[in-house]
C-alpha positions in Angstrom: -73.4 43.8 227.7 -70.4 45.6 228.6 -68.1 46.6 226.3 -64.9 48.9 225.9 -62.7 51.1 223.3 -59.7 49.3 221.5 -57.1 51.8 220.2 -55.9 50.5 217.4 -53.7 53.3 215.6 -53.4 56.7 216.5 -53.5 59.6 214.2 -51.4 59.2 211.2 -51.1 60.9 207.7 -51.2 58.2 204.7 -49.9 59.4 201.4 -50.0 58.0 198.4 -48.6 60.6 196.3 -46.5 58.3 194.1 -48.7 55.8 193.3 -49.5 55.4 189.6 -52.3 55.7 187.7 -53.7 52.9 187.2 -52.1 51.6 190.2 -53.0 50.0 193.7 -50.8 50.1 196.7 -51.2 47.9 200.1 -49.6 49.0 203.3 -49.9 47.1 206.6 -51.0 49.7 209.3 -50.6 47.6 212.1 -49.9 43.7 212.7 -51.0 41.3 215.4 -53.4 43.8 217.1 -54.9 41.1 219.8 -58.5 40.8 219.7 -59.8 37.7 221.1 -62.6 37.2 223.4 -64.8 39.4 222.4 -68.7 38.7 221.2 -69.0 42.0 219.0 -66.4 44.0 217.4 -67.2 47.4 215.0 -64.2 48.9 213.4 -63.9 52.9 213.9 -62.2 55.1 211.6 -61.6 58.5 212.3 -60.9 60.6 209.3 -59.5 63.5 210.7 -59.0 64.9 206.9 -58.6 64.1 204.0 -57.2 65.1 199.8 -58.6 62.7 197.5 -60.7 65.1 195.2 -60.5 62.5 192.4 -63.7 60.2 192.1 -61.5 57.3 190.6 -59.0 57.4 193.8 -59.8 55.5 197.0 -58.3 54.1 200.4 -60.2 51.3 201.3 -58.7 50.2 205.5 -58.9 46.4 205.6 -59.0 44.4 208.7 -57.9 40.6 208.1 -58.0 37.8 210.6 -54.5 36.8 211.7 -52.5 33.8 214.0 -49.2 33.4 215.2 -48.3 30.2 216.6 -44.3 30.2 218.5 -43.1 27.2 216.6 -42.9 29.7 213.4 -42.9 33.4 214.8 -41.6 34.0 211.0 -44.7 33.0 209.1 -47.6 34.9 208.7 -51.0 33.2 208.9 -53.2 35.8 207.5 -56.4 34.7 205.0 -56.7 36.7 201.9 -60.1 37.8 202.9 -61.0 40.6 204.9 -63.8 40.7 208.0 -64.3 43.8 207.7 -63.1 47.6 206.3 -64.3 50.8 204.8 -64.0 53.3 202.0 -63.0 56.4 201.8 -63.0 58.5 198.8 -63.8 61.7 197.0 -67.4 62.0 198.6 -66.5 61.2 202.5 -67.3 63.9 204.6 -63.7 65.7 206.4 -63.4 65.1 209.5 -65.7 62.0 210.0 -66.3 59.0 211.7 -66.5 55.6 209.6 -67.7 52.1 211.1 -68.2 48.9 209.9 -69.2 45.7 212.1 -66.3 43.1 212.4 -67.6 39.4 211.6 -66.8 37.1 214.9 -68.6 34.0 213.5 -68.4 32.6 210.6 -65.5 31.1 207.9 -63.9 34.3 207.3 -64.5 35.6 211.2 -61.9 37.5 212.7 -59.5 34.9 214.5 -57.6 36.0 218.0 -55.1 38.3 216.1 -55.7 41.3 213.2 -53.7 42.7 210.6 -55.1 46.3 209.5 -53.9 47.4 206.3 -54.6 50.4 203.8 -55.6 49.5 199.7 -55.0 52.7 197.8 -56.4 52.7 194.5 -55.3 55.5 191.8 -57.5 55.8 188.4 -56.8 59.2 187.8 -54.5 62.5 188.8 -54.5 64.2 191.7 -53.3 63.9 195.6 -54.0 60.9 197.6 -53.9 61.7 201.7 -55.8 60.8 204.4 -55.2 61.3 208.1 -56.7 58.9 209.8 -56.4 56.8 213.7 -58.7 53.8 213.9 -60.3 51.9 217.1 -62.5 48.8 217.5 -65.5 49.3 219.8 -66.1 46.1 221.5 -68.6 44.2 223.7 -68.7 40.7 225.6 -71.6 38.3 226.6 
């Protein structure tokens, strides 16, 4: 099996200091980030540091399967479920890696296209930022 590195996003500092309590927040990281033909796929985080000291704050990194078809380049064909992400919050380790496997069979199996997006969740007080660049590992037949 041979298999290769995906950059997906490089290094980048979310914040999501004016969130609300009580509040969640969804911001699309990167759209239409090709990733067809591939037999395995595993989603890599890199938190290169991170402030959420709260244990009710998180950042959850969401990939969903996308299309695009040229008929209607304006409409987005994404499903509201996600095939794959990880969490990041008040216990994860700074810096660290995160990985999660990336479903390429199945209903809600990543399609030839991904959106990545980040889900912040406030509960309580206190900063919300995480530096982060994510990758997908990959490997054919």
């Amino acid at each position: 099996m041979s298999g290769r590195l995906l950059p997906a996003i490089p290094k980048r500092t979310l914040d999501f200091a004016t969130l609300a309590s009580g509040a969640t927040q969804e911001v699309i990281l990167a759209d239409r980030v090709p990733l067809l033909h591939w037999r395995e796929l595993t989603l890599i985080v890199r938190v290169h540091s991170h402030t959420l000291l709260s244990s009710a704050n998180t950042i959850i990194i969401l990939v969903y399967p996308q299309s695009w078809t040229s008929e209607d380049p304006d409409i987005q064909f994404v499903t509201t479920s996600a095939a794959g992400g990880v969490t990041l919050g008040p216990a994860t380790p700074s810096p660290t890696i995160l990985n999660c496997p990336v479903a390429t069979v199945g209903y809600f199996s990543i399609a030839a296209l991904a959106r990545i997006t980040a889900l912040a969740s406030r509960q309580s007080a206190g900063v919300m930022q995480a530096a982060l660049s994510l990758e997908f590992s990959s490997k054919d037949a």
